[in-house]
C-alpha positions in Angstrom: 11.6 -21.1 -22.3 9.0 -18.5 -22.4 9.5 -15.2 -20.3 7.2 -13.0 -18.7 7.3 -9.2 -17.8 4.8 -7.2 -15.3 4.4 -3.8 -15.1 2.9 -2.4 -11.3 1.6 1.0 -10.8 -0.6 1.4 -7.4 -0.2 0.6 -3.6 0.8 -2.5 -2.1 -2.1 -4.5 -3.1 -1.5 -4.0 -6.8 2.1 -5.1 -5.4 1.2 -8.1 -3.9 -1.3 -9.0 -6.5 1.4 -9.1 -9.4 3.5 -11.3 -6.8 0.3 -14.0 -7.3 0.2 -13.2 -11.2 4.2 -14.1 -11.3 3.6 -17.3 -9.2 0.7 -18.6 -11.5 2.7 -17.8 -14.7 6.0 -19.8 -13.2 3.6 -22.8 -12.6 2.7 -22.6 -16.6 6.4 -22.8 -16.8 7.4 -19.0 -17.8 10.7 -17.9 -16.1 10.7 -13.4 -15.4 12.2 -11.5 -17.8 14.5 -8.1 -17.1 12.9 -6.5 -19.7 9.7 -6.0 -21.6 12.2 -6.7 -24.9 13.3 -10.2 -23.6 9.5 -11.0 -23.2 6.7 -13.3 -24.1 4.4 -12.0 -22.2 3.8 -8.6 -20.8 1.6 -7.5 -18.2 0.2 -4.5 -17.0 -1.0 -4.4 -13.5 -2.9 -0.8 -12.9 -4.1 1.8 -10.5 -7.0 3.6 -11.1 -6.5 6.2 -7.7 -5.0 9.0 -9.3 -5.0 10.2 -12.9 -1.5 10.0 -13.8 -0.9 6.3 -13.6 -3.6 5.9 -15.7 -2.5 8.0 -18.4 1.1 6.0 -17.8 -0.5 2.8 -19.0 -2.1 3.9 -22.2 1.2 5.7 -23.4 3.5 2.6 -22.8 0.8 -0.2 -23.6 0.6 2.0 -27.0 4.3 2.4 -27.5 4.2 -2.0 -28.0 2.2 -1.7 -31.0 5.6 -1.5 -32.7 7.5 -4.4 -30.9 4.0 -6.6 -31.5 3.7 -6.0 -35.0 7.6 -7.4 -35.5 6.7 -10.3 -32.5 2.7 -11.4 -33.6 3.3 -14.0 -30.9 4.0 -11.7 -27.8 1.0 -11.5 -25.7 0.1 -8.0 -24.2 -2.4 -8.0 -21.2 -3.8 -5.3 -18.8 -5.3 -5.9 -15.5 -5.6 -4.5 -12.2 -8.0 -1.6 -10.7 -8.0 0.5 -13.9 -10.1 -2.3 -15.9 -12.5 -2.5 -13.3 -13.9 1.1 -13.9 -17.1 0.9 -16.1 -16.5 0.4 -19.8 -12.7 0.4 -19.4 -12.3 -2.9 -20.9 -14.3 -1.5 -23.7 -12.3 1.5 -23.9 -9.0 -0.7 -24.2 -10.2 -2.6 -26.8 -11.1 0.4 -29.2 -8.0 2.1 -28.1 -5.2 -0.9 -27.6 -6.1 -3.1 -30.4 -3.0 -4.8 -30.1 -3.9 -5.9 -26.6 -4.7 -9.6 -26.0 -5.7 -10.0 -21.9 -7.7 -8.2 -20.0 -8.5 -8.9 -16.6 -9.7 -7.1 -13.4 -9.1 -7.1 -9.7 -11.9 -9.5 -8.9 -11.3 -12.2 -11.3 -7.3 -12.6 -10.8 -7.5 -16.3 -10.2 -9.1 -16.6 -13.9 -5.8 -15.7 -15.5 -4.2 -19.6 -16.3 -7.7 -20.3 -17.8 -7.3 -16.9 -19.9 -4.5 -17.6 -21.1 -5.3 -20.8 -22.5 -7.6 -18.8 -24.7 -4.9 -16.9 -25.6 -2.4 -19.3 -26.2 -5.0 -20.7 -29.0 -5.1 -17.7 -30.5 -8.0 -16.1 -29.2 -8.5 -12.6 -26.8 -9.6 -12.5 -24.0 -11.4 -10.2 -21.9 -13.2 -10.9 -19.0 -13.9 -8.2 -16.2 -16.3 -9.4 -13.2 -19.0 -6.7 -12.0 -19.0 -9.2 -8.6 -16.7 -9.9 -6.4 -17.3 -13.6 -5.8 -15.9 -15.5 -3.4 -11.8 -15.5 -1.5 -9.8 -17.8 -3.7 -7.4 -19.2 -1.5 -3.6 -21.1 -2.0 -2.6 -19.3 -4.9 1.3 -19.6 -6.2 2.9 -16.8 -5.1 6.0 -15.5 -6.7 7.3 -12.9 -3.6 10.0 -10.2 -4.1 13.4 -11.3 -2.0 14.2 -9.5 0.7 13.3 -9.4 4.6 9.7 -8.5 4.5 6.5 -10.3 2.6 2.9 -9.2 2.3 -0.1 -10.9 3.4 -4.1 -9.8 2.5 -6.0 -9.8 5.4 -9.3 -8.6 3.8 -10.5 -7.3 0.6 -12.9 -4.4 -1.3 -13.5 -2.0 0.9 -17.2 -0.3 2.4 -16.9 3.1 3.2 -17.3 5.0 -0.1 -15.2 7.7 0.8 -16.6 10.7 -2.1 -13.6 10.8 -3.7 -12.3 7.4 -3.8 -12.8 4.6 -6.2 -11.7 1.5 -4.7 -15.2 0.6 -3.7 -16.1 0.0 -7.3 -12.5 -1.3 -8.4 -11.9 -3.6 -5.3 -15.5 -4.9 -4.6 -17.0 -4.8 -0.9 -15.4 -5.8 2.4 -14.3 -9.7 2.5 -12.6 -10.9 5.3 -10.1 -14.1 4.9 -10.6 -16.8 7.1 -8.4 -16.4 10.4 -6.7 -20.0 10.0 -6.1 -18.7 6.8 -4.2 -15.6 7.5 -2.6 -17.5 10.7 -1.2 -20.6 8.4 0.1 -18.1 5.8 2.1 -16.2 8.3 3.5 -18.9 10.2 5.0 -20.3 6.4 6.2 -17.0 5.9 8.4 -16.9 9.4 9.2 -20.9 8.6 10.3 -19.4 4.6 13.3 -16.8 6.3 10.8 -13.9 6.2 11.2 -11.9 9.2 8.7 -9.2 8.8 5.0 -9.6 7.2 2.8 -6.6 6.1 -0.8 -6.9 6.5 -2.8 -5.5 3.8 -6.3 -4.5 3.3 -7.9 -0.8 2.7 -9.4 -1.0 5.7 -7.9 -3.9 7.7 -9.5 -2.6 11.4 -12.7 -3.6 9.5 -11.2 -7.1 9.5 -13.3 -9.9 10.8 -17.3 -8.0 10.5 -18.7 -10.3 7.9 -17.3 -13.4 9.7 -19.1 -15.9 12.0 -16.9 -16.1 14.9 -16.9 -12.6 16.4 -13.0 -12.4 16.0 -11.9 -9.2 14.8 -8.3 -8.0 13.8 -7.1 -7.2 17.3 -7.9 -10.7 17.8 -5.7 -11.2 14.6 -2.9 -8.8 15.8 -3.0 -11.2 19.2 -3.0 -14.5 17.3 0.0 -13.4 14.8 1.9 -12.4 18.0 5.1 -14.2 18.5 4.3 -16.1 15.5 8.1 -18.1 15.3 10.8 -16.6 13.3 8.7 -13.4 12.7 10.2 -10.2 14.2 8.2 -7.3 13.7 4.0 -7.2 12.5 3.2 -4.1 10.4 -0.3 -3.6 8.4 -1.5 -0.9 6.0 -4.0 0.7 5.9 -6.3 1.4 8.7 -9.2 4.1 8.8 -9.6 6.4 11.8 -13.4 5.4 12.2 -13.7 1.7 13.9 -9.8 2.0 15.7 -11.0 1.0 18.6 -9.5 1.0 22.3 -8.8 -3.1 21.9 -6.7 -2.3 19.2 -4.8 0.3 20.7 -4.2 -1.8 23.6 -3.7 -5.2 21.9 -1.0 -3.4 19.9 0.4 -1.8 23.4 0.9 -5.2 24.6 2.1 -6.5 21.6 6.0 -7.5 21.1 6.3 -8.0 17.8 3.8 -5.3 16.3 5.3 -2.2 15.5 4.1 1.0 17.1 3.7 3.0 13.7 0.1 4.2 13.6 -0.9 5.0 9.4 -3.9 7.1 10.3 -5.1 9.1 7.2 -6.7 12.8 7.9 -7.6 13.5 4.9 -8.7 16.9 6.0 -8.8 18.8 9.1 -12.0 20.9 8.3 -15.5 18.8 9.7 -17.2 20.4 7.0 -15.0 18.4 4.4 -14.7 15.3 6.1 -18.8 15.0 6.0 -18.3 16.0 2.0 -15.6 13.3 1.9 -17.8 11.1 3.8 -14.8 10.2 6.4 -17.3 9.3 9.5 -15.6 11.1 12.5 -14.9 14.8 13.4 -11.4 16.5 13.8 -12.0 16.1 17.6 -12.7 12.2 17.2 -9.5 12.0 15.5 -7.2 14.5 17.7 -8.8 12.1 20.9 -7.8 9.1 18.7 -4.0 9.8 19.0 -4.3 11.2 22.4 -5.0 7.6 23.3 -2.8 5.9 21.3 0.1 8.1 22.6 -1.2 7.6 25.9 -0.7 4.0 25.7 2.1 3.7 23.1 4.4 6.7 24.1 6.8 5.9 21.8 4.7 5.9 18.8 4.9 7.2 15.3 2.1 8.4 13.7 1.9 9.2 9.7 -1.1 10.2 7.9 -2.6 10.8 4.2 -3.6 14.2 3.2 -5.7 15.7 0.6 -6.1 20.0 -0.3 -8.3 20.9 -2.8 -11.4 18.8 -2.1 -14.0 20.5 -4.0 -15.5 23.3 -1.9 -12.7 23.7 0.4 -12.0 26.9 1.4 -8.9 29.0 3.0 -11.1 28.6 6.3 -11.2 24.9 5.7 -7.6 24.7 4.8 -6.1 26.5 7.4 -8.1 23.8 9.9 -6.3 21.3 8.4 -2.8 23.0 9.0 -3.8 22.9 12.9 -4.2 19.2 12.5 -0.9 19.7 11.2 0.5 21.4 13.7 -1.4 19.9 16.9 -0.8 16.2 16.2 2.7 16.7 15.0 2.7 13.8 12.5 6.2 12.1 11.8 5.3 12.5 8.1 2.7 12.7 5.4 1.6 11.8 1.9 0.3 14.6 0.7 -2.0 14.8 -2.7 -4.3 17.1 -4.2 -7.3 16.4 -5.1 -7.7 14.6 -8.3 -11.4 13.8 -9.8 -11.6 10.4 -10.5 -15.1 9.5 -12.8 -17.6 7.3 -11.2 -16.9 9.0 -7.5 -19.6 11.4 -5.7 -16.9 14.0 -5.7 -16.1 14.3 -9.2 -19.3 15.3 -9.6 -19.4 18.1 -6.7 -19.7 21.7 -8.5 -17.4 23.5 -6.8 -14.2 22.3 -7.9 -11.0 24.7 -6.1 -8.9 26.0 -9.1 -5.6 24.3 -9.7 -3.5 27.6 -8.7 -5.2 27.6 -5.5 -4.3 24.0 -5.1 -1.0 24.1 -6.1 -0.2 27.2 -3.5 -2.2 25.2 -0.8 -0.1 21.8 -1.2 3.0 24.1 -1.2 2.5 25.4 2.2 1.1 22.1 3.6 4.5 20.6 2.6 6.4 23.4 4.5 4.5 22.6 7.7 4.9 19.2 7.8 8.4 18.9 6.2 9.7 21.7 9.5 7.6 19.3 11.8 9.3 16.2 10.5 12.8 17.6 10.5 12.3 18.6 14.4 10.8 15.2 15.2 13.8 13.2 13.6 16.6 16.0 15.2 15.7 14.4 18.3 16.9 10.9 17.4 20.3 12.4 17.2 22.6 9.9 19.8 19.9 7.7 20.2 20.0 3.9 19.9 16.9 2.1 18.0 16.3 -0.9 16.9 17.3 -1.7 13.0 15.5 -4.7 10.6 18.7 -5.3 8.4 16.8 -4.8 4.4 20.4 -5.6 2.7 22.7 -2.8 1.0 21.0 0.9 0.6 19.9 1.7 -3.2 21.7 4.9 -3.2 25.2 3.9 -1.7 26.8 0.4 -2.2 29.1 1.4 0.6 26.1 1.2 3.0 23.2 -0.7 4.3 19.8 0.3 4.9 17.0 -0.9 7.4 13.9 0.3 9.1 13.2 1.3 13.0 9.9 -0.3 14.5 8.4 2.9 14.2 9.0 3.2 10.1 12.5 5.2 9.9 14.6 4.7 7.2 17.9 4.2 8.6 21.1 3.5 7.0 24.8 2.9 8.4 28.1 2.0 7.2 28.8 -2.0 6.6 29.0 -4.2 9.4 29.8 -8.0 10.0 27.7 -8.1 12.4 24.5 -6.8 10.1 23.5 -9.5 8.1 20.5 -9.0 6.0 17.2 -10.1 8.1 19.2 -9.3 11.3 18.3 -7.1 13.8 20.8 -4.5 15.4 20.9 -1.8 17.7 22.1 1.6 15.7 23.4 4.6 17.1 21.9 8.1 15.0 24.7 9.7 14.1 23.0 12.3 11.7 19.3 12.8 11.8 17.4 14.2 8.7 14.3 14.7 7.0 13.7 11.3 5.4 17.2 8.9 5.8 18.6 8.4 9.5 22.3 8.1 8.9 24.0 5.9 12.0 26.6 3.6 12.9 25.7 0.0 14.5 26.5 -0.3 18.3 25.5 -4.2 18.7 22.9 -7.2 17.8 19.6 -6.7 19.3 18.2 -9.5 20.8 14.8 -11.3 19.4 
């Protein structure tokens, strides 16, 4: 029986795309592997965001060469955003001779039909340049657990200057709304109790279609969908939030009131030079509204220091962000040129010792901000989405709030994976909530 092993760097699309490559290699009859040893076939599902994974991929694709020159039959593939950048596939080919399959974002329904090429004893590498049309009613191989993810809209059409998932992802496509609607409802029907709608720019969902519905009309429609607890989605952009989302999602019982909004960068003047499309004021009035109509919101962000031409003046407007909005947590990056991008071609790149002393004190900010946000919670009951037994303590099990907090709490009879319980905080910190469960929530 032959095996099969992928490999995911990136976000959750990358994720959720090598959940669709596992369910069309188990309809060709190939079972997963544990290990890249015990396999067949290997697969490499990239990022191309940030330089590191990149550099990931081409250190342990070249480390097979070995375990393919003993196994001639094992079949090594790459795909994903990485291959989609221009001449990549070229570049793998010079420099991964050994690999067989290549394949990029845009033509991930291609793969059975590649690998009969392969199978034959041919390579194959085909990378599309257009994005084509949604293939719909792929197999889907999802991860066990509580919560599954669902694409809402692909590509993406704001060509942010230092971002290249424009190129790698293709423009905006937006699935059809029976589409989404069906999908979810077999998800709730599967045992699924929470589904994650993903796009990377899902309040853009709905533009390029006929029927004027948008994705608070989405949000409304998924509401309530049977068996489904709690609606999440990731990401969505602070330009085109509009005040029918805000209050769709207000009077919404099953989406959660977790607001993703990424910065970026507090300073106007690097916002334009990112090419974000709104001001620090647009933003700050942005959460002032949703807080005024969720209260009990959490709102997280991205950030990035370092943006070519930033200065201390720029960064210190950014740490009033910071400060003023009070965000429950961020990612935090620094800036990393990625070729192809406007910004990777600005002049006035910051020096990395500046960067590196910048991301420092960002991280102090936010980290006391989060620390005093989360101190509050201390006696307080929330609601808890059982995930099953915490990664770091067998003794324990681990769930999230509706507002995104880790939580975990000591075993309970009465928290059965995919249940939902009312927990106590016991001991509030930075990142893990530790608490003890008080009763079953109701649904």
């Amino acid at each position: 029986m032959r095996k099969y092993f992928i490999q995911t760097f990136g976000c959750q699309m990358n994720e959720h795309d090598s959940e669709i490559i596992a369910g069309m290699l188990e309809g060709r009859g190939y079972v997963a592997a544990s290990a890249p040893e015990e396999a067949d076939l290997i697969i490499f599902n990239t990022c191309c965001v940030r330089e590191n994974p990149e550099r990931k991929v081409y250190g342990r694709v070249g480390d097979l060469k070995r375990l393919k020159r003993a196994r001639p039959d094992l079949i090594i593939g790459i795909s994903g955003c990485m291959v989609q950048q221009e001449g990549e596939a070229r570049r793998i080919e010079q420099k991964l001779p050994h690999v067989d399959l290549v394949f990029g974002t845009m033509n991930l329904h291609r793969l059975p039909e590649l690998l009969d090429r392969v199978e034959a004893g041919q390579k194959a590498v085909e990378v599309w340049d257009d994005e084509g049309g949604i293939v719909e009613h792929l197999p889907v191989r999802r991860a066990e657990g509580v919560s599954a993810w669902a694409t809402i809209i692909h590509g993406c059409n704001n060509f942010c200057s230092y971002c290249i998932v424009p190129y790698v992802r293709g423009r905006e496509r937006s699935r059809r709304f029976e589409e989404i609607v069906e999908e979810v409802r077999g998800l709730g029907e599967a045992g699924f109790r929470e589904v994650v709608l993903l796009g990377q720019n899902v309040n853009s969902y709905g533009h390029d279609l006929e029927d004027g519905r948008d994705f608070a009309d989405l949000l409304q429609a998924l509401d309530g969908t049977p068996g489904m607890y709690r609606i999440r989605y990731t990401t969505s952009h602070p330009r085109g939030f509009s005040q029918k989302l805000i209050d769709t999602i207000a009077a919404s019982r099953t989406v959660c009131e977790h607001f993703h909004l990424p910065l970026q960068a507090g300073s106007d003047r690097v916002l334009r030079r990112m090419n974000r499309g709104y001001t620090q004021s647009e933003y700050l009035d942005l959460v002032r509204r949703i807080r005024g109509a969720v209260p009990d919101s959490s709102v997280t962000t991205d950030l990035i220091v370092g943006f070519p031409g930033e200065t201390e003046e720029d960064f210190l407007e950014t740490l009033k962000v910071v400060r003023e909005v009070r965000f429950d947590s961020a990612f935090t990056f620094v800036f990393s040129p990625r070729r192809g991008t406007a910004a990777a071609r600005m002049k006035d790149q910051v020096p990395d010792d500046v960067k590196s002393h910048r991301i420092q004190r960002l991280i102090d900010v936010q980290e006391a901000i989060t620390v005093e946000i989360n101190s509050s919670l201390a006696g307080n009951v929330v609601e808890v989405l059982v995930e099953g037994e915490s990664k770091t303590n067998p003794a324990m099990l681990a769930g999230r709030t509706r507002t995104n907090k880790l939580v975990v709490f000591p075993r309970d009879d009465r928290a059965a994976t995919g249940r939902l319980v009312n927990v106590r905080i016991t001991k509030p910190q930075a990142w893990t909530q530790i608490g003890e469960v008080v009763e079953v929530a109701g649904v």
